[in-house]
C-alpha positions in Angstrom: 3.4 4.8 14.0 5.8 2.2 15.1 9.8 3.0 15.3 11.9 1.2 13.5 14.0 -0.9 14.9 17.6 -0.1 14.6 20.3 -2.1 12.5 23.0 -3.0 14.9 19.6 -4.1 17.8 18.4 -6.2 14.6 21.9 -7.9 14.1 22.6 -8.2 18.1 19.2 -9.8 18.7 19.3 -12.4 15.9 21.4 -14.7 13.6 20.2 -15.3 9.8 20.8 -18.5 7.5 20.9 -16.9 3.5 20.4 -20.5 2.5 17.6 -21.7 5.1 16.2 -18.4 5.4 16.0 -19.0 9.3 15.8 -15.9 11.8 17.0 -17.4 14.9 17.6 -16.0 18.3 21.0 -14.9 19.5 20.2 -15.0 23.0 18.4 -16.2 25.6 15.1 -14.4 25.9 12.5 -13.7 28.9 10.2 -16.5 27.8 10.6 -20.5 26.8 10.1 -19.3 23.1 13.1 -16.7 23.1 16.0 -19.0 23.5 19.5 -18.8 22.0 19.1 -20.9 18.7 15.7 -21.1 18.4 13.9 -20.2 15.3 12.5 -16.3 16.0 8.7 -15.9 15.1 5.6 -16.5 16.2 3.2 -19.3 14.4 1.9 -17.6 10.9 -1.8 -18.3 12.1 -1.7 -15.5 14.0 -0.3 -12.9 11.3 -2.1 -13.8 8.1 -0.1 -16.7 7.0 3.4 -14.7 8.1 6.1 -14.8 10.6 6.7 -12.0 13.2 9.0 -11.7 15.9 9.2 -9.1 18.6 11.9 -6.3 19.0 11.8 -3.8 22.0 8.2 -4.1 22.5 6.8 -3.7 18.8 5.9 -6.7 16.5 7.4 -6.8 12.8 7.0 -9.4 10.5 10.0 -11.3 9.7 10.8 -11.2 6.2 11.6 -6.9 6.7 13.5 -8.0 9.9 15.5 -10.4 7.4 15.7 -7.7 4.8 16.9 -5.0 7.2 19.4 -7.6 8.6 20.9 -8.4 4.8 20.5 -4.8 3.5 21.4 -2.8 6.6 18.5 -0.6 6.1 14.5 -1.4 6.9 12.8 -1.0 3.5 11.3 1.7 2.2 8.1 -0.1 0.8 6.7 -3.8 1.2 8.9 -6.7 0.9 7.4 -9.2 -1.6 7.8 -13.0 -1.0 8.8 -13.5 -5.2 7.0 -16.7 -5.4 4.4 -15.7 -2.9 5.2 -18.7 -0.3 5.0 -16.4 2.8 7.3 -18.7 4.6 10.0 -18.9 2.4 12.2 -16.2 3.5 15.5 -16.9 1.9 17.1 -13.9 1.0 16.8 -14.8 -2.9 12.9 -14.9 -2.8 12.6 -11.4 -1.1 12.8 -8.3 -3.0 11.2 -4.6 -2.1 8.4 -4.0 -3.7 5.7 -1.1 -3.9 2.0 -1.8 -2.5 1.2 -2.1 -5.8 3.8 -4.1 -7.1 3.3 -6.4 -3.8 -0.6 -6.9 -4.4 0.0 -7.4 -8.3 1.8 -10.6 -7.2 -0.9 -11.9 -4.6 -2.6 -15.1 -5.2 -5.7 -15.4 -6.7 -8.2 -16.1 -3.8 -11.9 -16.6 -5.7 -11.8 -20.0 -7.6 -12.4 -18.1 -10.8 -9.2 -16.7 -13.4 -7.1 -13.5 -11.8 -8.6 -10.1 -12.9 -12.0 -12.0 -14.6 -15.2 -11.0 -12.5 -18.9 -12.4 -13.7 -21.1 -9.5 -14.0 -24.9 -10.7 -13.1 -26.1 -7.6 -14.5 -24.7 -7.7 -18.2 -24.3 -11.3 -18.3 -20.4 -11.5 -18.9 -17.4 -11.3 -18.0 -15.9 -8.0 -16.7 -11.9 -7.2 -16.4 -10.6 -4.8 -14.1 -7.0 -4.1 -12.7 -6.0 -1.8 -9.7 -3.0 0.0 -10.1 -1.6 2.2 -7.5 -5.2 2.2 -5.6 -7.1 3.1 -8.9 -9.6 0.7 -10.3 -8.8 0.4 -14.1 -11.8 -0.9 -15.8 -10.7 -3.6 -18.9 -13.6 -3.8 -20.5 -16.5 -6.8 -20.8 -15.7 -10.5 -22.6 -18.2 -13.2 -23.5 -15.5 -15.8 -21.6 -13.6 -15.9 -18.5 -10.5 -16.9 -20.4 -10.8 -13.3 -22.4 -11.0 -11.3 -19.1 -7.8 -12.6 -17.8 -6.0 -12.2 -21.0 -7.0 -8.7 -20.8 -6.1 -8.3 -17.2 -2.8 -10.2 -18.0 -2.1 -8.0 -21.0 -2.6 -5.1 -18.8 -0.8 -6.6 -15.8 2.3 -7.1 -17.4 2.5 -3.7 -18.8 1.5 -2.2 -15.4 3.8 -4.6 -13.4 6.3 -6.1 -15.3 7.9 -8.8 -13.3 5.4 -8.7 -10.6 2.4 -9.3 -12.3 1.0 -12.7 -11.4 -1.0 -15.2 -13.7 -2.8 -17.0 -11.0 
């Protein structure tokens, strides 16, 4: 397991912009891409769509390097992007979040409605919900539209806030 990097290295290392959400770096670096001013972080294609900078060695992703900077402490669980744009890292779309919570706010990534699976075998429409790494089976529907409003019905009361439509 990684250590985690300490407050006052986070705050001597970097500079943060609440309205931006831009990491930068406070000093010059050993590389061209470390220089004082320049945004901290390397390209999201290489960290599944998010930002990460590296601190004594170890790579973090920048959102908990903003949060630990704001918060003076590194969270205890995920940090969620609220409106799941992984870029945005203002300090008012971050909030800690469990894995749970953070997954029940994900995107949907099949082209189909959150939560709705088409069974082959049955011939309808299945709804299902995971909830603290425990498949909860929702039952079957004749439409997709009746699967997600049973997932949705079941996400909000699971995830309140977190739960995401699409």
């Amino acid at each position: 397991m990684k250590p985690v990097p300490s407050i006052d290295l986070i705050r001597s290392t970097f500079t943060y912009d609440p309205a931006t959400g831009e990491l930068r770096w406070r000093h010059n670096g050993r590389n061209q891409y470390t220089r004082a001013g320049s945004l901290a972080g390397q390209s999201p294609k290489n960290c599944n769509g998010y930002s990460s900078v590296r601190i004594a060695g170890y790579s973090y992703r920048v959102h908990k390097v903003i949060w630990a900077y704001v918060y003076g402490v590194w969270p205890h669980h995920d940090v969620d992007h609220r409106f799941g744009v992984k870029s945005d890292n203002r300090i008012s779309e971050l909030r800690e979040a469990t894995r749970s919570q953070n997954l029940a706010n994900s995107r949907q990534r099949a082209s189909n409605l959150k939560g709705a699976h088409f069974d082959r075998r049955r011939g309808k429409w299945s709804a299902r919900i995971t909830v603290d790494y425990r498949e909860i089976w929702l039952g079957s529907y004749s439409t997709e539209a009746a699967a997600h409003a049973a997932y949705m019905v079941a996400a909000r009361s699971h995830f309140g806030e977190f739960a995401r439509a699409a």
